[in-house]
N, CA, C, O and CB atoms as a CASP TS submission, in Angstrom:
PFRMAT TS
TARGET T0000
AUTHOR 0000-0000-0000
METHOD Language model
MODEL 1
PARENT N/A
ATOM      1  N   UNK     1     113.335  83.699 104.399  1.00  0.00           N
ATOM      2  CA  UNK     1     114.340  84.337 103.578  1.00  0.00           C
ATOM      3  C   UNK     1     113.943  84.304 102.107  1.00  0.00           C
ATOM      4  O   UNK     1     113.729  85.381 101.551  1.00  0.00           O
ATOM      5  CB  UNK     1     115.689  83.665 103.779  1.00  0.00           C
ATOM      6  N   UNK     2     113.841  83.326 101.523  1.00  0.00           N
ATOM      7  CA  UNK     2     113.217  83.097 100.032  1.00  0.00           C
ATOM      8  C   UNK     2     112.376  83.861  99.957  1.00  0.00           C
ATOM      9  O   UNK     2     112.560  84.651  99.031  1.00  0.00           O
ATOM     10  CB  UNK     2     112.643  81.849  99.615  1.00  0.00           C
ATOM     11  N   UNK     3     111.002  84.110 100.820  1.00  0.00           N
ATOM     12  CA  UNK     3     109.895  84.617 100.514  1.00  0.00           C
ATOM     13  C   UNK     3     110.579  85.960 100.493  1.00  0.00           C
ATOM     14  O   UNK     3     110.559  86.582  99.431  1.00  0.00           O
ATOM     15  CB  UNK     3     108.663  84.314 101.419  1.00  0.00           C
ATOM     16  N   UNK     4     111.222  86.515 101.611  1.00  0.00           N
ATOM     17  CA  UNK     4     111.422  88.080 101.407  1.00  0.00           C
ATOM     18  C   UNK     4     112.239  88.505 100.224  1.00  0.00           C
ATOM     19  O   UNK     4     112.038  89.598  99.694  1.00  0.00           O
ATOM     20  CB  UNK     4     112.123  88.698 102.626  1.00  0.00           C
ATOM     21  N   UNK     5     113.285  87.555  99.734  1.00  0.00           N
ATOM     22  CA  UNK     5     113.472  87.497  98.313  1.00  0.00           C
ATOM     23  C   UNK     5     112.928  87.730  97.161  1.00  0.00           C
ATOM     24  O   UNK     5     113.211  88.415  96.177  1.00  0.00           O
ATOM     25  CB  UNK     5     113.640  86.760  98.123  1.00  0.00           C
ATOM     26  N   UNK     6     112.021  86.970  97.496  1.00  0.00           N
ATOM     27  CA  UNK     6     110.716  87.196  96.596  1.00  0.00           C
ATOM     28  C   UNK     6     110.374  88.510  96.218  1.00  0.00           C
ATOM     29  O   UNK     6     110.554  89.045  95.124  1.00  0.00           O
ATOM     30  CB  UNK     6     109.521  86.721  97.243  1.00  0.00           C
ATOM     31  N   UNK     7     109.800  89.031  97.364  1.00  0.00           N
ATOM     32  CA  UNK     7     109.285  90.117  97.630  1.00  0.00           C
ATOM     33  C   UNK     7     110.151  90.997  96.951  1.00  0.00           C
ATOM     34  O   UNK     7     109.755  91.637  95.977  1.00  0.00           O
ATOM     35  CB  UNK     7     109.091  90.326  98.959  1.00  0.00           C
ATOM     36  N   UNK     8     111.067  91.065  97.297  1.00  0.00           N
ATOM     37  CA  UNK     8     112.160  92.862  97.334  1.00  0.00           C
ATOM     38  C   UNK     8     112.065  92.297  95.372  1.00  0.00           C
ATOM     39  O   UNK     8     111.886  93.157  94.510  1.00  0.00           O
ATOM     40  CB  UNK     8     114.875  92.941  98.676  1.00  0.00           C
ATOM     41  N   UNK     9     112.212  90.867  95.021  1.00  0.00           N
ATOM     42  CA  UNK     9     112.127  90.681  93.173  1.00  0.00           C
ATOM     43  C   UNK     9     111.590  91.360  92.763  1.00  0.00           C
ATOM     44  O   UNK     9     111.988  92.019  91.802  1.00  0.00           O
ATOM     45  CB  UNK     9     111.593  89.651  92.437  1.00  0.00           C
ATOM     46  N   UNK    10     110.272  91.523  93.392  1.00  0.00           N
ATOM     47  CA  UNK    10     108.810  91.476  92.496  1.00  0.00           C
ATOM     48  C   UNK    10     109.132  93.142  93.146  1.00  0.00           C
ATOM     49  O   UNK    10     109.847  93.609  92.259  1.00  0.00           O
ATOM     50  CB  UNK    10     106.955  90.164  93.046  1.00  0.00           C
ATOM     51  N   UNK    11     108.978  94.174  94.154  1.00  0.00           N
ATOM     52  CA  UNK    11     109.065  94.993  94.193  1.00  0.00           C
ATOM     53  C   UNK    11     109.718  95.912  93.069  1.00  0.00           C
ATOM     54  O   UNK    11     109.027  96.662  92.379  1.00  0.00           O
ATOM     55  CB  UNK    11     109.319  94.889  95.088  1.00  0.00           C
ATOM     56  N   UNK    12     111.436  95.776  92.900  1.00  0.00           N
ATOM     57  CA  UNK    12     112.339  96.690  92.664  1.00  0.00           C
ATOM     58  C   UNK    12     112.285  96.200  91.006  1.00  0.00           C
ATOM     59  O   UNK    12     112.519  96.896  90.018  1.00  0.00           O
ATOM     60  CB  UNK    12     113.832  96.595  93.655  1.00  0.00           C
ATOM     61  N   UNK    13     111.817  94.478  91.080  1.00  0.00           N
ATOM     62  CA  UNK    13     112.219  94.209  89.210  1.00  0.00           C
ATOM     63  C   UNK    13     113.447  93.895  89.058  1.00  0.00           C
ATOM     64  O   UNK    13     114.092  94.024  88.018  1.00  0.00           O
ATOM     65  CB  UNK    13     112.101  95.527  88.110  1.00  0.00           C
ATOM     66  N   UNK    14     113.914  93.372  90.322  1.00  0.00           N
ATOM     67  CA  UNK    14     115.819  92.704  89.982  1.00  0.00           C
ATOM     68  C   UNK    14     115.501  91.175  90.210  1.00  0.00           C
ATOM     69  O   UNK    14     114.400  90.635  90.319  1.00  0.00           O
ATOM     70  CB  UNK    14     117.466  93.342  91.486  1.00  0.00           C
ATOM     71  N   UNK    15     116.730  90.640  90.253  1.00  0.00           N
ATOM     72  CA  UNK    15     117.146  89.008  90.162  1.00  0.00           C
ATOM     73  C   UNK    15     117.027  88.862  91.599  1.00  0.00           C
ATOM     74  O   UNK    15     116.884  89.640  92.542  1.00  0.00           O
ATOM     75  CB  UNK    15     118.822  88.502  89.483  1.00  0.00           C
ATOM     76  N   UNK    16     117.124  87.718  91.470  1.00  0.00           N
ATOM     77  CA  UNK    16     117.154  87.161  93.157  1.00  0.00           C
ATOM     78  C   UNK    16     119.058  87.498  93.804  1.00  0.00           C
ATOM     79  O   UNK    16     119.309  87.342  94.999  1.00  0.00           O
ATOM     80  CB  UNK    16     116.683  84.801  93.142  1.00  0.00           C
ATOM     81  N   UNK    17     120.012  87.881  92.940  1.00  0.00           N
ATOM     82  CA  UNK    17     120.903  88.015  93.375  1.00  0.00           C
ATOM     83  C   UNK    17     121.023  89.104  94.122  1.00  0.00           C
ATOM     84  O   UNK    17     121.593  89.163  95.212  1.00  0.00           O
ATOM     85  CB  UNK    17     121.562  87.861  92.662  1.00  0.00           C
ATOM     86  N   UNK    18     120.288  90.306  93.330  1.00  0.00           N
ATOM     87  CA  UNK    18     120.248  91.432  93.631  1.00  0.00           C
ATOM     88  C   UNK    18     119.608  92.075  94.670  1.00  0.00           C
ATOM     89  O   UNK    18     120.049  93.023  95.319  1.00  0.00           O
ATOM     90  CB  UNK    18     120.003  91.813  92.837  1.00  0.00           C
ATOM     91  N   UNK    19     118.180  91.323  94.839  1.00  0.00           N
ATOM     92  CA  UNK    19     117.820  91.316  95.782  1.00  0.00           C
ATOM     93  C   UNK    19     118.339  90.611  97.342  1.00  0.00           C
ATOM     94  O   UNK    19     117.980  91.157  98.385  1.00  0.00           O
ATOM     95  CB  UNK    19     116.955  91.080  95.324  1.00  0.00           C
ATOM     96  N   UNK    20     118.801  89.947  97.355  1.00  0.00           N
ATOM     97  CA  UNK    20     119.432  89.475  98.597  1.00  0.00           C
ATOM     98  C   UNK    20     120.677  90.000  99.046  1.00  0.00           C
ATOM     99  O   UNK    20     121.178  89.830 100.158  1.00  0.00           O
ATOM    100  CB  UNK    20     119.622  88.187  98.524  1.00  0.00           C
ATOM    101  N   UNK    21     121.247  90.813  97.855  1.00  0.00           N
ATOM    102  CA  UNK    21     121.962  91.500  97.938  1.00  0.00           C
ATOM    103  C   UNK    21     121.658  93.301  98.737  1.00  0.00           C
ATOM    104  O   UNK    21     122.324  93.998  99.503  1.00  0.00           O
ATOM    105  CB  UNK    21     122.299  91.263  96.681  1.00  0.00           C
ATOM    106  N   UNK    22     120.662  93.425  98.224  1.00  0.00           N
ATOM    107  CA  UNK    22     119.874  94.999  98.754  1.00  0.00           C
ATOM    108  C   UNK    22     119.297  94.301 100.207  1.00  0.00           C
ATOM    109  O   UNK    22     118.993  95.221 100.967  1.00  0.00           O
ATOM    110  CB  UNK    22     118.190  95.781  97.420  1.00  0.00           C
ATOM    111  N   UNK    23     119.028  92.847 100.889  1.00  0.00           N
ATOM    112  CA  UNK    23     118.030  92.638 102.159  1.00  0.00           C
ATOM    113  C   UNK    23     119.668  92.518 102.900  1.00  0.00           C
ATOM    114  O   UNK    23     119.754  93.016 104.022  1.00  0.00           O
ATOM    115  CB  UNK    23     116.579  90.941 102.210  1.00  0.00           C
ATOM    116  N   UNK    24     120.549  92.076 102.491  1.00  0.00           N
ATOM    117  CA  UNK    24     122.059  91.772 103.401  1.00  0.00           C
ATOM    118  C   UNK    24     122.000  93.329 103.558  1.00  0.00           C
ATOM    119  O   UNK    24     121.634  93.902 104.584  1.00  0.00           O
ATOM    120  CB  UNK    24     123.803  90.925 102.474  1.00  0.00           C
ATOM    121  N   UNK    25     122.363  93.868 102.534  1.00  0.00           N
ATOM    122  CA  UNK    25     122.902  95.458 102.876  1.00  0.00           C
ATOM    123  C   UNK    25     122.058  96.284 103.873  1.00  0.00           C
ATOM    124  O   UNK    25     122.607  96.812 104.841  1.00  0.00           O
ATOM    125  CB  UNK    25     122.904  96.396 101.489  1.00  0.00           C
ATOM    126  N   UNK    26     120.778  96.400 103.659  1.00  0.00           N
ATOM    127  CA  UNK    26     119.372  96.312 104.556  1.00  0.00           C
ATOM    128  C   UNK    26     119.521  96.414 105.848  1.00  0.00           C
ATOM    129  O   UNK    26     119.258  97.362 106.587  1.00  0.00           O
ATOM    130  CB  UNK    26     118.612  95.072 104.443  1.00  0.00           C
ATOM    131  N   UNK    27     120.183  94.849 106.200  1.00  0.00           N
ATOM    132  CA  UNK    27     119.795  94.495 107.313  1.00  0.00           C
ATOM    133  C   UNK    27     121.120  94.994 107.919  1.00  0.00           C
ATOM    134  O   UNK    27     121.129  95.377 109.089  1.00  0.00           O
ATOM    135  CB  UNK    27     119.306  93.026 107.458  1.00  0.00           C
ATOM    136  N   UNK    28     122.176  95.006 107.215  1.00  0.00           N
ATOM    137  CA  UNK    28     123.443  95.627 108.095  1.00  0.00           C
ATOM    138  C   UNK    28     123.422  97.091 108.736  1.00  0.00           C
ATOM    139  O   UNK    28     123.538  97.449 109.908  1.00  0.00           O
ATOM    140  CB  UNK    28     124.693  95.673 107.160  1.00  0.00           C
ATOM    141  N   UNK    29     123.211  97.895 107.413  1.00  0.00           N
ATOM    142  CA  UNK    29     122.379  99.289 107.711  1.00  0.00           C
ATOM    143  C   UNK    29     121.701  99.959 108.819  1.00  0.00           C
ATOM    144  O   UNK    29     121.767 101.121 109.222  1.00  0.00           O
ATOM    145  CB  UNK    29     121.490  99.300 107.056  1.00  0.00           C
ATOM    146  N   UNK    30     121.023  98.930 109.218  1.00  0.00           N
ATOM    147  CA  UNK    30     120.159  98.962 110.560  1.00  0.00           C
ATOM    148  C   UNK    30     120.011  97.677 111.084  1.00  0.00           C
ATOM    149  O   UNK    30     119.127  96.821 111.050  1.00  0.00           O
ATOM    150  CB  UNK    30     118.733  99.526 110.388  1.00  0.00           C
ATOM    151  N   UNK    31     121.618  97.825 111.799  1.00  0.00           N
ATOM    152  CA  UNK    31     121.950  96.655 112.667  1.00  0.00           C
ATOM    153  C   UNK    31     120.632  95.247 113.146  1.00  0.00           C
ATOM    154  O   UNK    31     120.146  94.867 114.211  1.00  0.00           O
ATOM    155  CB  UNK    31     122.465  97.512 114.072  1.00  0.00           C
ATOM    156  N   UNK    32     120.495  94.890 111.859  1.00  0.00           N
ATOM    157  CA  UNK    32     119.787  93.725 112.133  1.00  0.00           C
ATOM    158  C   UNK    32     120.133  92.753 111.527  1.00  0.00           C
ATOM    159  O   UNK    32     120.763  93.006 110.500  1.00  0.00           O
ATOM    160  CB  UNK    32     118.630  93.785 111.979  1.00  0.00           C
ATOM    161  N   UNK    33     119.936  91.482 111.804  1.00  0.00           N
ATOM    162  CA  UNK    33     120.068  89.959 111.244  1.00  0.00           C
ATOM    163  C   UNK    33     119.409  90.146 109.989  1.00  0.00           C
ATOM    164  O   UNK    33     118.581  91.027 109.758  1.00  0.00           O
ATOM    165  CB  UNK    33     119.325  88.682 112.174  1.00  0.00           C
ATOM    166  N   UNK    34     119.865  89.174 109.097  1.00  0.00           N
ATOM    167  CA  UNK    34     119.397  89.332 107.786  1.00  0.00           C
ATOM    168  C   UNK    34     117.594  88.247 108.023  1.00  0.00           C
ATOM    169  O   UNK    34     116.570  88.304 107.342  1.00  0.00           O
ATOM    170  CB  UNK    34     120.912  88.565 106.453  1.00  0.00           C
ATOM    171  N   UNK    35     117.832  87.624 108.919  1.00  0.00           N
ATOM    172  CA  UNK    35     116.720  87.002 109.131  1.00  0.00           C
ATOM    173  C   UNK    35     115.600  88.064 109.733  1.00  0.00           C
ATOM    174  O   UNK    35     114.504  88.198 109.187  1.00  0.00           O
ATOM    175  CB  UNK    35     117.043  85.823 110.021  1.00  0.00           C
ATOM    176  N   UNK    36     115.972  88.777 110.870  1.00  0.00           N
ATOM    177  CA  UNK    36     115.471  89.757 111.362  1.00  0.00           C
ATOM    178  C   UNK    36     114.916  90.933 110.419  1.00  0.00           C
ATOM    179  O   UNK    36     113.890  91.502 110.793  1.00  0.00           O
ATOM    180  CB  UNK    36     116.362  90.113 112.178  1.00  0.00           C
ATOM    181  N   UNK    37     115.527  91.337 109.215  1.00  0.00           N
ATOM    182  CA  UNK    37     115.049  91.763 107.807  1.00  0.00           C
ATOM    183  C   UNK    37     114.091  91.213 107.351  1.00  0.00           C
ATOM    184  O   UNK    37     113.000  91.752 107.166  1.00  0.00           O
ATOM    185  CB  UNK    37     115.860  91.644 106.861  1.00  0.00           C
ATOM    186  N   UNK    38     114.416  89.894 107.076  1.00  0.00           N
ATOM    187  CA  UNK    38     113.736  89.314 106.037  1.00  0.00           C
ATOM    188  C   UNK    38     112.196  89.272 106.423  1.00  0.00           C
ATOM    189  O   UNK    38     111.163  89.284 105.752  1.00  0.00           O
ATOM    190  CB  UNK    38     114.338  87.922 105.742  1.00  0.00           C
ATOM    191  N   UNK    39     112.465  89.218 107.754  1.00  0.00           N
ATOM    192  CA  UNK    39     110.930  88.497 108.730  1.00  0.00           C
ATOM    193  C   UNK    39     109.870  90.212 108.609  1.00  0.00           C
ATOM    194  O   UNK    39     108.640  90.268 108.602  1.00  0.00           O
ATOM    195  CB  UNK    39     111.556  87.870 111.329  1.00  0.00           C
ATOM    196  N   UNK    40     110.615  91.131 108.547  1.00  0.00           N
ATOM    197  CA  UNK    40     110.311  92.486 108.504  1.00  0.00           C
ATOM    198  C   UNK    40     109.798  92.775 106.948  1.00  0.00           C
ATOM    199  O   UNK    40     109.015  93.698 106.725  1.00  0.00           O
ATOM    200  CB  UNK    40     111.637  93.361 108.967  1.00  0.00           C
ATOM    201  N   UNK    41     110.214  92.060 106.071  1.00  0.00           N
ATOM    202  CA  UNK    41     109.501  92.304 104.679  1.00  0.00           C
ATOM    203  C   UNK    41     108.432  91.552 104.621  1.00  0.00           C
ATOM    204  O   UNK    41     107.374  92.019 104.199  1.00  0.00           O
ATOM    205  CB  UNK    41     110.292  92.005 103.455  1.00  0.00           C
ATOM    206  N   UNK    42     108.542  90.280 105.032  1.00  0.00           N
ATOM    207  CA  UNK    42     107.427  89.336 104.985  1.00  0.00           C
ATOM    208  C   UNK    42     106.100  89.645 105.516  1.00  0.00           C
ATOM    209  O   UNK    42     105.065  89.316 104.936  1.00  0.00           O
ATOM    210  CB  UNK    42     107.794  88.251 105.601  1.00  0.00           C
ATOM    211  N   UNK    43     106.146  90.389 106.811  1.00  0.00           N
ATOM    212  CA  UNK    43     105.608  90.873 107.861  1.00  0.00           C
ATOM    213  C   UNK    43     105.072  92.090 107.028  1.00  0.00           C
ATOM    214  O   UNK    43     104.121  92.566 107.649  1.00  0.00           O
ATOM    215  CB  UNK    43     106.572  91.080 109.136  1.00  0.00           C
ATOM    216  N   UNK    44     105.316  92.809 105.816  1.00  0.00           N
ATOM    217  CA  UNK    44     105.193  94.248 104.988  1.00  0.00           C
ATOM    218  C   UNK    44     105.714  95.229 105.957  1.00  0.00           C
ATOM    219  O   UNK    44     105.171  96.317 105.767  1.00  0.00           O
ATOM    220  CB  UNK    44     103.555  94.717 104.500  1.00  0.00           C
ATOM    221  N   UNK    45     106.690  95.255 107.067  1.00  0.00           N
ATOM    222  CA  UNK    45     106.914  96.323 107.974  1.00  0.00           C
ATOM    223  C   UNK    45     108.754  97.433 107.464  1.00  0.00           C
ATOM    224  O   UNK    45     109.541  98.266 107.913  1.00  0.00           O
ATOM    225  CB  UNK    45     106.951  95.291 109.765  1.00  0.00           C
ATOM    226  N   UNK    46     108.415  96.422 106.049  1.00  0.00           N
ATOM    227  CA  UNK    46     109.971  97.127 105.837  1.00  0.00           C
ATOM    228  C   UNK    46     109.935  96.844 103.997  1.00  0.00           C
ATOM    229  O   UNK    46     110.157  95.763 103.451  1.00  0.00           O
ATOM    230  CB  UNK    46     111.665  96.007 106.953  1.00  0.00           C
ATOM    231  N   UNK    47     109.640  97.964 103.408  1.00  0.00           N
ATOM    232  CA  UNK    47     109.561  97.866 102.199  1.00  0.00           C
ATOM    233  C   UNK    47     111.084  97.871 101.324  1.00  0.00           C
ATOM    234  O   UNK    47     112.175  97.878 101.894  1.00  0.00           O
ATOM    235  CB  UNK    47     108.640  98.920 101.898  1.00  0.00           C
ATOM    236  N   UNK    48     110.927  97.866 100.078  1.00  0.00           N
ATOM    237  CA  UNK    48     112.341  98.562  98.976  1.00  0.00           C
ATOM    238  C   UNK    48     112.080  99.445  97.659  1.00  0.00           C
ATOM    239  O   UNK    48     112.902  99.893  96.861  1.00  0.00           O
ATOM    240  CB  UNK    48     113.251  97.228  98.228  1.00  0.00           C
ATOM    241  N   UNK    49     110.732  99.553  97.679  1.00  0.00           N
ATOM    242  CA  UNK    49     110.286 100.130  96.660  1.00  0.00           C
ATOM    243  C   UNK    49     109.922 102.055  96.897  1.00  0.00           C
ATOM    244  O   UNK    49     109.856 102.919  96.022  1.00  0.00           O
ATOM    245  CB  UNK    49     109.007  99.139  96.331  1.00  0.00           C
ATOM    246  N   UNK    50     109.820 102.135  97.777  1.00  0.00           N
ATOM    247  CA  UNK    50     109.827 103.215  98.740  1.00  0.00           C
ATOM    248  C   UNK    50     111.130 104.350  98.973  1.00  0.00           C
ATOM    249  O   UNK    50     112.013 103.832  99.656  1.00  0.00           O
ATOM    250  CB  UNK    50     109.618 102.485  99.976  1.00  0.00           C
ATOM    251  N   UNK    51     111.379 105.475  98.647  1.00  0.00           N
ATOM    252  CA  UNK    51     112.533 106.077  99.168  1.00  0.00           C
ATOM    253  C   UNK    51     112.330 106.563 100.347  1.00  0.00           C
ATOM    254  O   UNK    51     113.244 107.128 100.948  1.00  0.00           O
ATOM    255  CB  UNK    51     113.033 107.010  98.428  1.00  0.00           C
TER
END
């Protein structure tokens, strides 16, 4: 989770609030666990920088 945090930070250039905020919304979006997200950014199989 932290790490994909990380990630979506350093991607988009927001806070860590914001970002965990965009991987919750994410993962609801397309009925997945926020862990199930997170493991999907970590993995690079699910970007935020991307439209």
């Amino acid at each position: 989770m932290h790490q994909a945090v990380g990630m979506i930070m350093a991607q988009l250039g927001v806070g860590a609030g914001e970002a965990l905020a965009r991987l919750r919304g994410d993962a609801f979006a397309h009925d997945l666990t926020v862990l199930e997200a997170a493991l999907d950014v970590v993995d690079r199989r699910r970007r935020f920088d991307t439209p």
